[in-house]
C-alpha positions in Angstrom: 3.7 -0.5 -2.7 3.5 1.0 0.6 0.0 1.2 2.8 -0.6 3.0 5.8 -3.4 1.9 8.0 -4.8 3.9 10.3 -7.2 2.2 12.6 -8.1 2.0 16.4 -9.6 -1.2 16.6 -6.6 -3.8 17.3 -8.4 -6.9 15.9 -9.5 -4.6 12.9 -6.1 -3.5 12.3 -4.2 -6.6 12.3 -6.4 -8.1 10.1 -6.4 -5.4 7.6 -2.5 -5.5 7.9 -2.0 -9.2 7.6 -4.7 -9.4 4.4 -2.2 -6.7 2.9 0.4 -8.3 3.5 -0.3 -11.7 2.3 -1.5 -9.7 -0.9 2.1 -8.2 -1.4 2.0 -4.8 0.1 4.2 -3.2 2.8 2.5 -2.0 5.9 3.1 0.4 8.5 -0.4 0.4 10.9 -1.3 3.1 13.7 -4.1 3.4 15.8 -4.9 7.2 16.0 -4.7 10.4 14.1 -1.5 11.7 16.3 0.9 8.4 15.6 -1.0 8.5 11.9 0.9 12.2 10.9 4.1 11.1 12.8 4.4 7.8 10.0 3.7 10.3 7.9 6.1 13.0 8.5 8.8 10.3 8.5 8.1 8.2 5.4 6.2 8.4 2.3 3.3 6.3 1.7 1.1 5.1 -1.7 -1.8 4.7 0.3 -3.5 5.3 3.4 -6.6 2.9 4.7 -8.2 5.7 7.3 -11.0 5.0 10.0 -12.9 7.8 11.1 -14.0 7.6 14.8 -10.5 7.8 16.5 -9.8 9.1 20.2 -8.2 12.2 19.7 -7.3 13.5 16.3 -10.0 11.9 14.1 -10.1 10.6 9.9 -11.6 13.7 9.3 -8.9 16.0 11.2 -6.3 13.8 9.6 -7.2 14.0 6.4 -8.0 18.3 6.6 -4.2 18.7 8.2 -2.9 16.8 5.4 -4.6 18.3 2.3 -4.1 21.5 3.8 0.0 21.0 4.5 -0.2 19.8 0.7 0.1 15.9 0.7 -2.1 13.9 -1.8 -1.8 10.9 -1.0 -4.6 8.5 -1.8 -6.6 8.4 1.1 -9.5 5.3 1.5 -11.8 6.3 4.6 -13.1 2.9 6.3 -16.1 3.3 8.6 -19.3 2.3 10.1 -20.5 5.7 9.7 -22.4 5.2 6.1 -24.8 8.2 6.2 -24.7 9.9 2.7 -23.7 12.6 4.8 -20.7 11.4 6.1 -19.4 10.2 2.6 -19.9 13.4 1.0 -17.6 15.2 3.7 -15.1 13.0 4.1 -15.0 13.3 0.1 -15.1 16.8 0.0 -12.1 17.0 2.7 -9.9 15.6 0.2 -10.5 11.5 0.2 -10.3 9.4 -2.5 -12.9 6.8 -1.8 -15.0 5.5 0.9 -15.4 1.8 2.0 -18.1 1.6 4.6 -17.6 -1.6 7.5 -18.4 -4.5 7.3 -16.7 -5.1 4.4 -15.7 -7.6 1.8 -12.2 -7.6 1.6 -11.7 -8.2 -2.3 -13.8 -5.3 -2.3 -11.3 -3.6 -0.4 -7.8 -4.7 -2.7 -9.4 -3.4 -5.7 -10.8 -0.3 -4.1 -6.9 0.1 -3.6 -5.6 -0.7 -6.8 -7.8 1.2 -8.7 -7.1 4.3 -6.3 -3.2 4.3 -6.6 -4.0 3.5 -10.6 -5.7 6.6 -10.8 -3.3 8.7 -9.1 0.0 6.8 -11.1 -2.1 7.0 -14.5 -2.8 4.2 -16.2 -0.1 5.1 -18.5 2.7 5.2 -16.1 1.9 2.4 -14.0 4.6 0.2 -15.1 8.1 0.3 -14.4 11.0 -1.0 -16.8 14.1 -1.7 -16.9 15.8 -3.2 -20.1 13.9 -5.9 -20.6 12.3 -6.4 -17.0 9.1 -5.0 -16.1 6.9 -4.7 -12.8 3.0 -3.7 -13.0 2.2 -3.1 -9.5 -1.3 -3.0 -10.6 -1.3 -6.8 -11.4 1.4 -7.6 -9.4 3.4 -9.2 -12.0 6.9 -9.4 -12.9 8.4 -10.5 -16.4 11.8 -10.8 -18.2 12.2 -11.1 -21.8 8.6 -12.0 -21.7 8.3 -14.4 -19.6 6.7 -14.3 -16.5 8.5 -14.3 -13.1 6.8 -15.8 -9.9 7.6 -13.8 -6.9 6.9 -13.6 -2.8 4.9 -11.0 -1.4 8.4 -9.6 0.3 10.3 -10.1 -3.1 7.6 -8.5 -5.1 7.7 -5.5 -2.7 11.6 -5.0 -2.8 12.0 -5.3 -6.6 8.7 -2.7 -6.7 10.9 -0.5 -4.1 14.4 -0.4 -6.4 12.4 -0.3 -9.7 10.6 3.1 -8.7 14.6 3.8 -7.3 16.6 2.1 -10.4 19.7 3.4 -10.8 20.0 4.4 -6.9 22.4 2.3 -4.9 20.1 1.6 -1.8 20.9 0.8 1.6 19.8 -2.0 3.8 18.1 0.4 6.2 16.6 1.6 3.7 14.7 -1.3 2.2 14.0 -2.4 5.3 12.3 0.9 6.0 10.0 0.5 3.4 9.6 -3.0 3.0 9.0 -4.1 7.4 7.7 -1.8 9.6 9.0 0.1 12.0 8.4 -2.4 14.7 10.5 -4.9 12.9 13.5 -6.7 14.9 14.2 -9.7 12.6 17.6 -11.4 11.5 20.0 -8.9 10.3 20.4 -11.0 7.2 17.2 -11.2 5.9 17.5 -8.8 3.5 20.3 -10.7 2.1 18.4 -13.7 1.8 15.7 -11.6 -0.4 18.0 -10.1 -2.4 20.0 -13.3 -3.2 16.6 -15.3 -4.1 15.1 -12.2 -6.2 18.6 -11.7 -7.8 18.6 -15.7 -9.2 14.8 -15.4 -9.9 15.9 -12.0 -12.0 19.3 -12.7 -13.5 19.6 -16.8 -14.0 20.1 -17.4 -17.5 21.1 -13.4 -18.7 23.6 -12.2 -20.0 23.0 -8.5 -18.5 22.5 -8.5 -15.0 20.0 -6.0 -13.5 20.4 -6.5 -9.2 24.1 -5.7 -7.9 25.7 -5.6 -5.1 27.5 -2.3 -3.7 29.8 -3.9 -1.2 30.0 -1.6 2.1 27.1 0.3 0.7 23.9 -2.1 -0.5 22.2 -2.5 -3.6 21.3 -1.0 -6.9 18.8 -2.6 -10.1 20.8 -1.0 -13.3 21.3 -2.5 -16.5 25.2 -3.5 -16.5 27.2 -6.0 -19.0 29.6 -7.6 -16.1 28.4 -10.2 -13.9 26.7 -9.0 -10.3 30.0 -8.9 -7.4 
């Protein structure tokens, strides 16, 4: 599951983004309204944690330009402002839920899962694939019904190709969604993921879900042969 967080406090922000990130998520982070519609323009997003009181374009602004150019994605405002006032316009302009600072931060990860549950349905939350199946709600992973223990970065690459199944996938574009766009790490990091969550996945089955596309990247399909 992908997250952007929009917040102009540095110490704030980096916070919020390593707390997601421990929890599993992907993070992209800005610190105004202006760089907040560019990520958004460029990449699609399950979530977006917004402050209000920005330089320039503010949560407000944001959030208007966005519901009026027809993106709903779930939208969480985070603010000191905590006037009954404030909550019911930033509701009215289209957000989802309103977390006002200081705040707890458990309080914050389930404000977030139960604000991409409602938008994904309860119903439709989980994602299958033969006998695998992912619940990014709980953030748990089993095969054949038994549970499989995953890394946050695991977790959120198996998440990516299982909303994508069937879709050979490049490494740019895991590494799109799963680092941010600041990223410069080893080139072969991705390779390392994908060769741990591949034994984690396939060890012990006779069909093999995660393959290898050589020249090209990676695909999760059901298949009989053994992974190349």
């Amino acid at each position: 599951m992908k997250i952007l967080v929009v917040e102009d406090s540095q110490d704030m922000n980096l916070l919020i983004v390593k707390t997601l990130k421990k929890n599993g998520y992907s993070v992209d982070s800005c610190f105004n309204g202006e760089q907040a519609l560019d990520c958004l323009l460029g990449s699609e997003y399950d979530a977006i944690l917004l402050d209000v009181m920005m330089p320039g374009m503010d949560g407000y602004e944001l959030i208007q330009t966005l519901r009026n150019r027809g993106v709903d994605t779930p939208v969480l405002f985070l603010t000191a402002r905590d006037t009954v006032a404030d909550r019911v316009k930033g509701l009215d302009l289209g957000a989802n839920d309103y977390l006002v600072k200081p705040f707890d931060f458990d309080e914050l990860l389930a404000r977030i899962r139960a604000m991409t549950r409602s938008k994904a349905g309860n119903a439709h939350s989980l994602f299958t694939l033969a006998d695998l199946t992912l619940d990014p709600a709980t953030h748990t992973v089993t095969r054949a019904g038994q549970q499989i223990s995953l890394l946050p970065k695991e977790f959120a690459i198996l998440e990516y190709m299982m909303r994508n199944q069937g879709i050979v996938l490049t490494r740019e574009q895991l590494e799109n969604q799963i680092w941010n766009y600041e990223y410069s790490g080893s080139s072969n990091n991705m390779d390392v993921y994908i060769s741990r969550l591949r034994k984690k996945l396939d060890a012990g089955h006779d069909v093999k879900l995660l393959h290898t596309i050589r020249g090209v990247g990676w695909v999760l399909r059901e298949q009989q042969e053994a992974s190349s």
